[in-house]
C-alpha positions in Angstrom: -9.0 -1.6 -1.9 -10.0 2.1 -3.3 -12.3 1.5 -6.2 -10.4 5.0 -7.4 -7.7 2.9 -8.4 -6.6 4.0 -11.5 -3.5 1.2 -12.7 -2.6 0.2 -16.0 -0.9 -3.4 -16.7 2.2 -4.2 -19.0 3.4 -7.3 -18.9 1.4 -8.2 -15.9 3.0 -5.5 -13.6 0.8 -2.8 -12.6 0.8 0.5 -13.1 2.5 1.4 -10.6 1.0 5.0 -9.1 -2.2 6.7 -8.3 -3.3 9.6 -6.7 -7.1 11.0 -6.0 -8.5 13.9 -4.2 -11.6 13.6 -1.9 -13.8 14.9 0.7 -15.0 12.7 3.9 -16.3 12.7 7.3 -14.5 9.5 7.5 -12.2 7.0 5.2 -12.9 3.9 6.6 -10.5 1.2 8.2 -8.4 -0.5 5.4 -4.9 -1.6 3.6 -3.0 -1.3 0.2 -0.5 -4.0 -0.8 0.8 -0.8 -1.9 2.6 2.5 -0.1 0.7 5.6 0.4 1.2 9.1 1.1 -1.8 10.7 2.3 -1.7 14.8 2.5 -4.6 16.5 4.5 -5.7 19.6 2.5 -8.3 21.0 4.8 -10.0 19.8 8.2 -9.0 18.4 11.7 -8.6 14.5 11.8 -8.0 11.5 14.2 -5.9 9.4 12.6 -5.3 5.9 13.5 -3.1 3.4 12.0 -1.2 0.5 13.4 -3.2 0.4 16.7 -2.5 4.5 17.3 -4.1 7.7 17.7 -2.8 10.6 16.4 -4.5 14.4 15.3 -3.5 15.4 11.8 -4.3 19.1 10.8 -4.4 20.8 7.1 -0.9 20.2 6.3 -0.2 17.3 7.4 1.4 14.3 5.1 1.5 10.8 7.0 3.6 8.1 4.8 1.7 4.6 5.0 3.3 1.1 4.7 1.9 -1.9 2.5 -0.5 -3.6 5.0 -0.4 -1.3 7.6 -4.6 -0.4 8.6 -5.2 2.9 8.6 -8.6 5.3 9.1 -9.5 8.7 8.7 -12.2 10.5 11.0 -13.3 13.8 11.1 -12.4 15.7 14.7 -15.1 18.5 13.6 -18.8 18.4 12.5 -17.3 19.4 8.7 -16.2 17.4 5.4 -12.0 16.9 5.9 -10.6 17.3 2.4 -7.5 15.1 1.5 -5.4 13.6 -1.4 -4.2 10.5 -1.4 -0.9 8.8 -3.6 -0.7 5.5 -3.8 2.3 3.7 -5.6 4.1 0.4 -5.6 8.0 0.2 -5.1 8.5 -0.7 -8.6 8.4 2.9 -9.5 11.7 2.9 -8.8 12.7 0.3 -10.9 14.2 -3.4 -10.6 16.0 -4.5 -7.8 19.0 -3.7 -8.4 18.4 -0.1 -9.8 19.9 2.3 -7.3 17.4 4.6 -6.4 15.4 1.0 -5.6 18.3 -0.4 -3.7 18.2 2.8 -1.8 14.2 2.8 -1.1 14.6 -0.4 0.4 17.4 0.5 2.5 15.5 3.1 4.3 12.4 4.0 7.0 10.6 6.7 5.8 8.7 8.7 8.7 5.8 8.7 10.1 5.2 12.0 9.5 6.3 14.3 7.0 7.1 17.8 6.7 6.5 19.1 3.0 6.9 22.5 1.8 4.4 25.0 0.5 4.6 24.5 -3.1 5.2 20.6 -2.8 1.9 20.3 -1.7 0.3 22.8 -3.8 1.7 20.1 -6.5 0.4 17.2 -4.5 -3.0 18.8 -4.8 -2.9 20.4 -8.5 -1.7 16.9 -9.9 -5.0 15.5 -8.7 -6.7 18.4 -10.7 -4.4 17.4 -13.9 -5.8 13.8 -13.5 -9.4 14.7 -13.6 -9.0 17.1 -16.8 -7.0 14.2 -18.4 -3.9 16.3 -19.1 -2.0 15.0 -21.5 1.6 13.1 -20.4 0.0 13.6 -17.1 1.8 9.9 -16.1 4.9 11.7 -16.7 3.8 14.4 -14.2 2.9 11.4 -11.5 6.4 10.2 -11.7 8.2 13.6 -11.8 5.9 14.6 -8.8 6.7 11.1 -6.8 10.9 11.8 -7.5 10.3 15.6 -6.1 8.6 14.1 -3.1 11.7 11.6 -2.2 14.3 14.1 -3.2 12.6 16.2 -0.6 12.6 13.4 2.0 16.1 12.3 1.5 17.7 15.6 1.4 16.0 16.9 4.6 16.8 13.2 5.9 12.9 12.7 7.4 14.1 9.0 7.0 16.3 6.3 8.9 18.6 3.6 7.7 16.7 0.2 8.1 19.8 -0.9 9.4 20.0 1.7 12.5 15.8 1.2 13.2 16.6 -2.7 13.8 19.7 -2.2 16.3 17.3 0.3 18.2 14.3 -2.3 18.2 14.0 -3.9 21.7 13.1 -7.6 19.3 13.5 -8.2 15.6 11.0 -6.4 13.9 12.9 -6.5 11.4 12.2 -10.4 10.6 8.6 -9.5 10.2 9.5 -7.5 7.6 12.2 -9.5 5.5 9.0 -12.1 6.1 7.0 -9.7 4.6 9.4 -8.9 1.5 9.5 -12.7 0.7 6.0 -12.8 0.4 5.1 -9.9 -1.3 7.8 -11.2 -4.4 6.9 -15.2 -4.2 2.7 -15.3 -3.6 2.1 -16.4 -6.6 4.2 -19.8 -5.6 3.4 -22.3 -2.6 4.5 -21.1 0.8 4.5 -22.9 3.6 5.2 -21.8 7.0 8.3 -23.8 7.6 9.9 -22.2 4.5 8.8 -18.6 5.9 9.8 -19.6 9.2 13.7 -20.5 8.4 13.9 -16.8 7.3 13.5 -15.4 10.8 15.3 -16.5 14.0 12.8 -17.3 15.7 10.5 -20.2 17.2 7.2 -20.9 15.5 5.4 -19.5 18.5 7.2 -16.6 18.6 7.0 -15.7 15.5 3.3 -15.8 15.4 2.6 -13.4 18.5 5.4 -10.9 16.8 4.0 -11.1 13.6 0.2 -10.7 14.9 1.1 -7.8 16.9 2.6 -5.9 14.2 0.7 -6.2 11.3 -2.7 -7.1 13.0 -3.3 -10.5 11.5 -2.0 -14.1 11.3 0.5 -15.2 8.7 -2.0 -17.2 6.8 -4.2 -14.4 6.8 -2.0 -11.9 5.7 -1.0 -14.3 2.5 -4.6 -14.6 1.6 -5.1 -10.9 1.9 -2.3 -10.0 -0.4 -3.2 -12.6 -3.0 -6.6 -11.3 -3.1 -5.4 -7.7 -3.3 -3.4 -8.5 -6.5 -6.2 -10.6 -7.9 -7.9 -7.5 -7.5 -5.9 -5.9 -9.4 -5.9 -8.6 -12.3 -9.5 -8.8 -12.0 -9.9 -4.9 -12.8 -7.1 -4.1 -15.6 -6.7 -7.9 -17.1 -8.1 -10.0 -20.0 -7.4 -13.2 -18.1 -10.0 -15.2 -17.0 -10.6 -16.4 -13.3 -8.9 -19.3 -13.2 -6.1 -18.3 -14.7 -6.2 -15.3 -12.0 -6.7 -17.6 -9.3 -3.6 -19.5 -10.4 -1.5 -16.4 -10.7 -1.6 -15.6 -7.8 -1.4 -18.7 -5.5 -4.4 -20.3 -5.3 -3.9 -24.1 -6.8 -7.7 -24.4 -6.1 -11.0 -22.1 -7.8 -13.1 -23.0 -5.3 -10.9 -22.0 -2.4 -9.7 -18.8 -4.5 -13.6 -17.9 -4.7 -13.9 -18.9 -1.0 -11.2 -16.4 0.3 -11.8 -13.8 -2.1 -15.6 -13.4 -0.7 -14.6 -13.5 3.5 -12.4 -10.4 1.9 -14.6 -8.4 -0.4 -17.9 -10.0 0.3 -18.8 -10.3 -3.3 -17.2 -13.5 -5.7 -14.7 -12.5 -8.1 -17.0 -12.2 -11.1 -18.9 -9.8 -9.3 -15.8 -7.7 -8.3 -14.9 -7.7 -12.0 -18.3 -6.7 -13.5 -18.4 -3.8 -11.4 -14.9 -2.6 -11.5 -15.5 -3.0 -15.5 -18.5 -0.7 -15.3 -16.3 2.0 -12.2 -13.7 2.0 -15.0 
């Protein structure tokens, strides 16, 4: 997780968007609970994400799913220069608002094609954040809307529905698997329970779901958990118990257990030194 995140929490939902701007030789291998839109400002890179390889140039915008691992290396001897979004679907409201209904009825592309002066305001609203411009959260949001008008009206998107008739096998299950997570980790999940959502055998499932995102299913559920305790950890007053039981873990021992193979530090030191980043 970026330790630029920059969230605020309201009724224990996080703040739902962040952007930064950096320079790097390289942006090591990792994952977001969370979407991303990266834009390349400056430089030549390799990108790799969900086991490919592809060359990005200044210009480029890729559009990054929750989970999916992604890195950023330098092609050149020089600094690439990039800015980064980061936002959770909740932007777009509840469930049933429209503009959410429709978000989750699409596949956004890979790769995206963005005009002059939409990146020009991709980069200047990382400049507004580090002056502290004021109403600059209203700017994030007016800036994410102007991105997905963009990307709906010149269609660099496909109906969900179309992607899963075209998908030699059901994809698509990994995904609604996926979904049912990402709203019920804070409860008890067992695999049976995920399972009956898909079609498929137990073993099939597994290899289908390991090839796509890149981990097992138990894996992935401790990952998220531990992503949003993250998040709790950094922006909340609760303490780490309370955290722990938040977000799935019915045990503090095995909460502080996972939480270290992921971040290599225990949860009290995560929050001490997010407190002092913030």
């Amino acid at each position: 997780m970026d330790k630029d995140f920059q969230n605020k929490l309201k009724k224990s939902e996080i703040f739902p968007i962040v952007n930064i701007a950096k320079k790097a030789y390289t942006l090591d291998s990792h994952s977001h609970a969370v979407y991303e839109l990266i834009y390349i400002k400056k430089g030549t890179v390799s990108l790799q994400i969900a086991g490919k390889k592809s060359k990005l140039i200044g210009g480029g915008v890729v559009f990054v799913l929750p989970s999916e691992k992604h890195k950023l290396v330098s092609m050149t001897n020089k600094e690439f220069e990039y800015c980064s979004f980061v936002f959770d679907k909740t932007v777009f409201g509840n469930e049933d608002n429209p503009c959410r209904v429709f978000f989750d009825s699409i596949l956004i592309n890979r790769f995206l094609d963005f005009p002059d002066w939409l990146l020009n305001k991709f980069f200047q609203l990382c400049s507004e954040k580090e002056v502290g411009t004021p109403g600059y959260e209203v700017m994030q949001y007016g800036f994410l809307y102007q991105v997905f008008s963009h990307i709906v009206s010149t269609k660099q998107y496909q109906l969900i529905t179309i992607v899963r008739m075209q998908t030699k096998y059901n994809i698509s299950a990994v995904q609604v698997v996926i979904e049912y997570i990402q709203k019920n980790y804070m409860e008890n999940l067992s695999f049976d329970e995920l399972l009956k959502l898909t079609n498929y055998s137990k073993s099939h499932f597994c290899k289908i779901f390991k090839d796509t995102i890149g981990m097992n299913l138990t894996e992935y559920i401790n990952k998220y958990r531990v992503e949003r305790a993250c998040l709790e950890l950094q922006f909340s007053k609760k303490n780490i118990t309370e955290i722990a039981m938040q977000t799935g873990f019915n045990n503090i021992q095995y909460f502080s257990r996972v939480f270290k193979e992921f971040m290599n530090c225990t949860p009290k030191q995560y929050q001490l030194k997010m407190k002092r980043v913030k």
